[in-house]
N, C-alpha and C positions, 0 to 999 in steps of 0.2 A: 172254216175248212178243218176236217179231221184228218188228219197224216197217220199212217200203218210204218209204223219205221221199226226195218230188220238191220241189226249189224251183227254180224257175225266174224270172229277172229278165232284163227285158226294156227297152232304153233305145231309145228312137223323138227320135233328135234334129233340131232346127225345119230345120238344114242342113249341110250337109259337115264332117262331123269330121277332122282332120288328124291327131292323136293321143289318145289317151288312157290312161291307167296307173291300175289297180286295185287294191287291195289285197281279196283275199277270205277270209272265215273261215266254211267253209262244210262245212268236213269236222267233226264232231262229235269230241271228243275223247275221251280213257278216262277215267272220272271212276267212282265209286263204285255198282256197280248196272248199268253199261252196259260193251258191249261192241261196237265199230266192227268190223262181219264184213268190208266193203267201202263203197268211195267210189270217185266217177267225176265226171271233170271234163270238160264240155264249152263253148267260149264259140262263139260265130256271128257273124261269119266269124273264123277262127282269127287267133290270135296268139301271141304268146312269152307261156312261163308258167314258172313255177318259185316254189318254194318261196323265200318271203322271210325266214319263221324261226316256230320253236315259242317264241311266247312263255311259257316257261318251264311248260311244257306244258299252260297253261290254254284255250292258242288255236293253232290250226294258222291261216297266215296264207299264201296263195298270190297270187304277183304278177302278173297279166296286164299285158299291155306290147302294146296295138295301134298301128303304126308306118304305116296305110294308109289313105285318105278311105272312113270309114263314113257312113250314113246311120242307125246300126241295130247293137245290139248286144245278144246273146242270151248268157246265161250262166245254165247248166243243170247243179245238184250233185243226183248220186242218191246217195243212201246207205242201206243195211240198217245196219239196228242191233240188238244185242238188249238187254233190259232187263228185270233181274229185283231189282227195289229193292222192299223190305216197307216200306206207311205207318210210319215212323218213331213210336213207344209215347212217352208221356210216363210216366217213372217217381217213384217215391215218393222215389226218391231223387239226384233233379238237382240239378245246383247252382243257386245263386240268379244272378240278373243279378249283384250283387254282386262274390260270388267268381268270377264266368267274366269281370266286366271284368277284375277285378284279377289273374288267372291270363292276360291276354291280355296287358296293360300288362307283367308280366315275362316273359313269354316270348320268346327270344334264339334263337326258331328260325329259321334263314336260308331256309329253303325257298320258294318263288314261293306256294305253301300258310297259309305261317306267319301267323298270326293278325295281327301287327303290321303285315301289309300292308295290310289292310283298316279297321284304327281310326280313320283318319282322313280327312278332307273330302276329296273328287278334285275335278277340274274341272268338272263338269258335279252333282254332287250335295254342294255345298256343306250345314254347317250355318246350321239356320233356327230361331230363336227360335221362331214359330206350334206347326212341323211337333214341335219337340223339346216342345214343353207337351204337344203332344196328346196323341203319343205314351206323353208320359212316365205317361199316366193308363194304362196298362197295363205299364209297365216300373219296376213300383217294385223299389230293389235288393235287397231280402230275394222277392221272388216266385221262384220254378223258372223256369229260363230259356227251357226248350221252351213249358211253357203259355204262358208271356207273351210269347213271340213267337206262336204260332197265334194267342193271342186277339188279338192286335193285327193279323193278318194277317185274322180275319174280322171284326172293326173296320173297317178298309180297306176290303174288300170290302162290309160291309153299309152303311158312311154313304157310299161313293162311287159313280157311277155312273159305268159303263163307255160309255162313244160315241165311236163311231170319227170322226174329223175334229173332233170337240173341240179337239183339242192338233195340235201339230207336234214333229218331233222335235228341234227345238229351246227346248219348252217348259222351263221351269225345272219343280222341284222346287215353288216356293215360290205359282210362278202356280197350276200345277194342284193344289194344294194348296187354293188361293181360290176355283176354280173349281169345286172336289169334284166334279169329272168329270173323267174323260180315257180312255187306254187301260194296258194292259200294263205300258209303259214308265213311264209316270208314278206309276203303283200301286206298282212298285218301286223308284220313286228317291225316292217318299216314304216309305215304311217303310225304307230301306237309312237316309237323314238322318236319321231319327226313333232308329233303332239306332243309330249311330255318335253320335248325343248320349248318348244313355245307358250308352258308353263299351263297347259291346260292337263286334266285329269283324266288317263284313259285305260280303257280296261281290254284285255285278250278274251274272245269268244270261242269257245269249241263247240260246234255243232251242227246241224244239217241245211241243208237249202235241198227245195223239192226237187226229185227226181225228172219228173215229167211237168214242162212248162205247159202252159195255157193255149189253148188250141190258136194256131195262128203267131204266138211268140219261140222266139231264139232259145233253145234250150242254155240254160245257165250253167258255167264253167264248176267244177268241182261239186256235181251232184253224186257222183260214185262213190266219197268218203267224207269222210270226218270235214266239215268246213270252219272254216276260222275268218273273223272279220274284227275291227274294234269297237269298240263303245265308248263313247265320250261322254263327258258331265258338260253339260252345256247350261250350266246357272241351275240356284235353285226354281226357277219360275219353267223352264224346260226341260229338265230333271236328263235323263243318260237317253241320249239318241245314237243308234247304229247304224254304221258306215260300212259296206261292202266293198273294199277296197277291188279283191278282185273283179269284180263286176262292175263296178262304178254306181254302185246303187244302196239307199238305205235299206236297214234291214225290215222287211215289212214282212207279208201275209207269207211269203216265199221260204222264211228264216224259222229254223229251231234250234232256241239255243237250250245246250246241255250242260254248260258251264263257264265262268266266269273265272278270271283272276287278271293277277299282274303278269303274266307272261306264261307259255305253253307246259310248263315245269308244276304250276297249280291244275291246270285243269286236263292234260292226256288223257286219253280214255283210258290207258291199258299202261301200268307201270309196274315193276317189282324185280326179283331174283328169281336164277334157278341155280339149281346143284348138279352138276353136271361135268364132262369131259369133254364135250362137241360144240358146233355151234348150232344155232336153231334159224327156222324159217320162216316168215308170218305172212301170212295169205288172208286179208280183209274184204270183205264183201259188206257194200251198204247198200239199202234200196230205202226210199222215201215214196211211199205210195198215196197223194191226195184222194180223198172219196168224201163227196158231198155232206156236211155235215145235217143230219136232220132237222127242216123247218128253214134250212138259207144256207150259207156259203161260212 
């Protein structure tokens, strides 16, 4: 399947902006399943862009730099993608949580990849006594480590409820945890906390799930923006499988992921400063459009 993915962010500030400096992660990267056919960058009214760096190829990171009195600021990434990932099988013979912590804990792989980047607490998705009990009632160490991440992923999904303006993006882990609502974000920085208590190695996803579902299925929750879900290390022999928390489903043919890290402070799409006296507005549009790819699906 080829995806036509528009996001467009739009900043309406209260008065004269003198400068401001962006950091954006909005080109999708090559990951497992997907393929970047093209991307296209445009911001309104122009300014100096360049490449600030491939964080270690889990995030492509572009710097805009406007040096001119805005009012107004338009930044528009198109991307085709294509994406041919099979729903991920649970097998008779996976390893337990167990042996995939303790295969993670010795692993001496230096790669941006390597399991050991992901074990432990980041800034923003601390461990939490609550979130690791709950959790833990799905992640006992002798279980197979794929089931017991899905079940814990439609766990999530079936005791929490989805509402948008619940949370902010500076809710913790622990609040929306208390709160058993939020969105996206919150659904996956609690199961990511809940994982890394139970010594497995997990990673923060930023990126899309298709717009319009498959003729005859349930349209999928957070198709209108940015979506987030986790990645786990499930052994070397299974390598990083994705968990859809909010939806209770792996990440498969459905999923574009844009970026990777330890927690939503690596991978935002849209970060930086401005120079200014007011405050500002931001108005986000995303569409994810599937069209046949040539020769199959």
């Amino acid at each position: 399947m080829i995806y036509d993915i528009r996001h467009t962010t739009r900043f309406d500030y209260a008065g004269p902006v003198r400068f401001a400096r962006c950091n954006l992660r909005l080109e999708p990267i090559a990951w497992a399943g997907q393929v970047l056919e093209c991307h296209s960058l445009e911001v309104r009214p122009g300014g100096r862009t360049a490449t600030a760096r491939n964080s270690g190829r889990l995030a492509h990171v572009t710097r805009v730099v406007i040096g001119e009195s805005v009012r107004s600021l338009e930044i528009e990434s198109i991307a085709e993608v294509r994406v041919d990932r099979a729903v991920p099988l649970i097998l008779p013979d996976d390893p337990t949580i167990g042996e995939v912590a303790a295969e993670a804990r010795a692993s001496r792989d230096p790669c941006p990849t390597g399991p050991a980047e992901f074990l432990y607490p980041s800034p923003l998705i601390p461990l939490d006594a609550g979130i690791g009990a709950w959790c833990a009632e799905e992640l006992a160490p002798d279980r197979p480590v794929v089931e017991a991440c899905l079940a814990l992923a439609r766990r999530i999904q079936g005791d929490f409820t989805y509402q948008s303006g619940s949370t902010t993006v500076s809710t913790t882990p622990a609040e929306a945890f208390a709160l058993r609502r939020g969105v996206c974000q919150d659904f996956a920085q609690i199961m990511i906390s809940g994982l890394r208590a139970a010594g497995l190695s997990a990673a923060y996803v930023s990126g899309y799930i298709r717009t319009y579902p498959p003729p005859g299925q349930a349209r999928l929750v957070g198709a209108d923006a940015t979506h987030a879900w986790a990645l786990v290390w499930c052994g070397e022999r299974r390598g990083w499988i994705g968990f859809d928390p909010t939806n209770g489903i792996f990440m498969a043919g459905d999923h574009i992921v844009m970026a990777i890290g330890k927690d939503y402070g690596d991978v935002a799409p849209i970060d930086g400063i401005f120079l200014g006296a007011n405050a500002q507005s931001i108005t986000v549009s995303v569409d994810v459009a599937p069209r046949e790819a040539a020769g199959g699906t």
